[in-house]
C-alpha positions in Angstrom: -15.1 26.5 -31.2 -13.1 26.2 -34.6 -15.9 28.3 -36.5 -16.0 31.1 -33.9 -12.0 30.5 -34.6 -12.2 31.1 -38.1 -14.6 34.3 -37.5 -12.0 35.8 -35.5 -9.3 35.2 -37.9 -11.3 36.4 -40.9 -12.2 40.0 -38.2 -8.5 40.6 -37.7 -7.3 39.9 -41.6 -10.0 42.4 -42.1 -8.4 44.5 -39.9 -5.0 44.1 -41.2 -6.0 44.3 -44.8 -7.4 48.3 -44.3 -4.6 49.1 -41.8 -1.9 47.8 -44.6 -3.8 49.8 -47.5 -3.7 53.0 -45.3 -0.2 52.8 -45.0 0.4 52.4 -48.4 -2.0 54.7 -49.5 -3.3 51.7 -52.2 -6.9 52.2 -52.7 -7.6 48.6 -53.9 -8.4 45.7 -50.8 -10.3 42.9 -50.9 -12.9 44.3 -48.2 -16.4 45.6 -49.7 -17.9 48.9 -49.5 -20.0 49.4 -46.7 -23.5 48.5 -47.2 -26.4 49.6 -44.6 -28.6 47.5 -46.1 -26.5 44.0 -45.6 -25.5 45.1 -41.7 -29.4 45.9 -41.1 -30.1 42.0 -43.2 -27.6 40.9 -40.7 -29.1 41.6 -37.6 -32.4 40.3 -39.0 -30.7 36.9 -39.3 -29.5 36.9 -36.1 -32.6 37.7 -34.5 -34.7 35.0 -36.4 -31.5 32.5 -36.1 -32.0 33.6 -32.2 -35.8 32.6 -32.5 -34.9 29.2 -34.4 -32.4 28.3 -31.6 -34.7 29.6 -28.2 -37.3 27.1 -30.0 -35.3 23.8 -29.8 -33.7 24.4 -26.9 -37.4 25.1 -25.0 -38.7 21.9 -27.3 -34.9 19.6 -26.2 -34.5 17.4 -23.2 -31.8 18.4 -20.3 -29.7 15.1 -20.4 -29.1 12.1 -22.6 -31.2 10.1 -19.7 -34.2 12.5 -20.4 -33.4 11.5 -23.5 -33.4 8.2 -23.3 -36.8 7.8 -21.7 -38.4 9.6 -24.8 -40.7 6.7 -26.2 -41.7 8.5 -30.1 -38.8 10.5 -30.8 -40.4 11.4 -34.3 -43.3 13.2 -32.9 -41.0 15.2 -30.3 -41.0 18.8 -30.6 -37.6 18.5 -30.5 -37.1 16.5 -33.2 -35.0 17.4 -36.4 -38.4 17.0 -38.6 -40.2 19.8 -36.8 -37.1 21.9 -37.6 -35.5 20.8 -41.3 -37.5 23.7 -42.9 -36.6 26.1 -40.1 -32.9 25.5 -40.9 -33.4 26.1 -44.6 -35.1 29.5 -44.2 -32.5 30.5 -42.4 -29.8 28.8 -45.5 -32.0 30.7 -47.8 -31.5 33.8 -45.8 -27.6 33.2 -45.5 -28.0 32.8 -49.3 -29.4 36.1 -49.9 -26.8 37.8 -47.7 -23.7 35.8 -49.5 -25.3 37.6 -53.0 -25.2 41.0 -51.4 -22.0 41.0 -50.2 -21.1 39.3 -53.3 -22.7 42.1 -55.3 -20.6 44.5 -53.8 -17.4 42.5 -54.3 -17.9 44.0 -58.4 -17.1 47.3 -56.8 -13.4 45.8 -55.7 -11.9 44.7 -58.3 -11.2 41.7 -60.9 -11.0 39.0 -57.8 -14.0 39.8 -56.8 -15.6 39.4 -60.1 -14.2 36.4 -61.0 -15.9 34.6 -58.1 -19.0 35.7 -58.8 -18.5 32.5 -61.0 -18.7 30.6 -58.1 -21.9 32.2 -56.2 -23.8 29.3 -58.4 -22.5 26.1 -56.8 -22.2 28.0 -53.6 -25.5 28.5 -53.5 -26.7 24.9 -54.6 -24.3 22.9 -52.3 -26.3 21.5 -48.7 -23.6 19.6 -47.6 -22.2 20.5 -44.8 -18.6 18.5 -45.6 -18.5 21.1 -48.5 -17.9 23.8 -46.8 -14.2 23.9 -46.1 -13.7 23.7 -49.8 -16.1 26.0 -50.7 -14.2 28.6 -48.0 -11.2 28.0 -50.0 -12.6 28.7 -53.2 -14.3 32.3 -52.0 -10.7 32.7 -50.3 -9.6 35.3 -52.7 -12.7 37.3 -52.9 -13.8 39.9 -50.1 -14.1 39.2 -46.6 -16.9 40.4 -46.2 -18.4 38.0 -48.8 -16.0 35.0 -47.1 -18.0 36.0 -43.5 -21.6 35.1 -45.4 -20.7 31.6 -46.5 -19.3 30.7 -43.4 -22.5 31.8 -41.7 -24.2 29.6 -44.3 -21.2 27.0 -43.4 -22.6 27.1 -39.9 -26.3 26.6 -41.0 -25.2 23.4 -42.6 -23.6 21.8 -39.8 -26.3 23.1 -37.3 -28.5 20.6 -39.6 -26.6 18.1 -40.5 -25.5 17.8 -36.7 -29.3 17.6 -35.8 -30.3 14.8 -38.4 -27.2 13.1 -37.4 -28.4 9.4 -35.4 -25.2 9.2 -34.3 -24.6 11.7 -32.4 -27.9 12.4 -31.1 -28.3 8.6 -30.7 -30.7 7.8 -32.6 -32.9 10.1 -32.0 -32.4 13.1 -33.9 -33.2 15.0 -30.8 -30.4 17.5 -29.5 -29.9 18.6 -26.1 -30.3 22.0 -24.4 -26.7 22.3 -24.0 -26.4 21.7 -27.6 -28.5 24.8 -28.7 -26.7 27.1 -26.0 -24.0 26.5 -27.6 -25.2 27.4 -31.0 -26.4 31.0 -29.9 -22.8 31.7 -28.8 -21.8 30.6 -32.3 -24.2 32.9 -33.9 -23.7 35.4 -31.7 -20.0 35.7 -32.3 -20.4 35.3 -35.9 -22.6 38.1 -36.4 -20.8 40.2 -33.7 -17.7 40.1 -36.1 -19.3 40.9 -39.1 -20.8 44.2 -37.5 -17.4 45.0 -36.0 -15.9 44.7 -39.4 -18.8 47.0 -41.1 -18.6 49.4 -38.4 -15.1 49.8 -38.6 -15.3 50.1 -42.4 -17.9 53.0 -42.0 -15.8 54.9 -39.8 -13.0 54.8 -42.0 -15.5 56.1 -44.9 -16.2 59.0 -42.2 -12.5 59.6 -42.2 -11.6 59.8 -45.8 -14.7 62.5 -46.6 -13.5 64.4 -43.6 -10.1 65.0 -45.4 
């Protein structure tokens, strides 16, 4: 619930951030141009995050007493070995978008480009516990940008969760519940992001109407 939280914050500073530039009529925001390309890249995550996530919950027990009475867990469909590389494709996707919008970020100004300094370790860190910091560090840059790396953020933690004995006790099987919950996640992440380019096309409509 605290990632779809910081989704919804990041929508409505979006929001605020073009509202507040209108007023002032200053033609300089932290929000990227809009990009076809990135929104259509965008949907084509969500769909094969979608796939990922139908997978394991078709492959994961109901309840921890179905569970329980699994006797290999390591040769379980469910198990986080038969989806490890699964969650990387979908990191290496979340990559690709973070350079996009990143890309686009030289079109705003100075801020932006001095975070492209960052794209590097962004890009190398797989630890989830990173990813707090790393949002802090792509704070300044455009939201847009800031919306990629927490979908990356929540790739992490989808797969650190999974290899996690703890809390799948020890089993590194997750539950169906588990990956319901993750397409609601996804789903709100990406629905956000569209929102925010749609409403930045619009506006584009706007000003070349004038």
């Amino acid at each position: 619930m605290k990632q779809i939280s910081t989704i919804n914050k990041s929508f409505s500073a979006l929001l605020l951030l073009i509202f507040l530039s209108i007023l002032s009529g200053c033609t300089t925001v932290l929000v990227s141009p809009y990009d076809e390309k990135l929104v259509t890249d965008t949907e084509a995550f969500y769909k094969k995050a979608a796939g990922v996530i139908e997978e394991g919950r078709a492959a994961s027990p109901l309840k921890d007493s179905d569970r329980s009475t699994i006797a290999n867990p390591s040769t379980h469909y469910g198990h986080f070995t038969k989806f490890e590389s699964k969650y990387n494709a979908l990191i290496t996707d979340a990559e690709a978008l973070i350079l996009r919008a990143m890309a686009s970020d030289n079109k705003v100004g100075s801020t932006g480009q001095a975070l492209q300094s960052k794209v590097s370790e962004l890009i190398e860190n797989s630890i989830a516990s990173k990813c707090e910091e790393l949002s802090a560090e792509f704070s300044n840059t455009s939201l847009t940008a800031k919306n990629y790396v927490d979908l990356k953020c929540i790739v992490l933690k989808w797969k650190e969760q999974h290899a996690s004995e703890e809390l799948t006790r020890n089993t590194q099987i997750l539950k169906k519940a588990n990956w319901e919950g993750r397409k609601l996640l996804a789903f709100n992440a990406v629905l956000a992001i569209q929102k925010a380019e749609g409403f930045k096309i619009q506006e584009t409509k706007l000003e070349e109407a004038k």
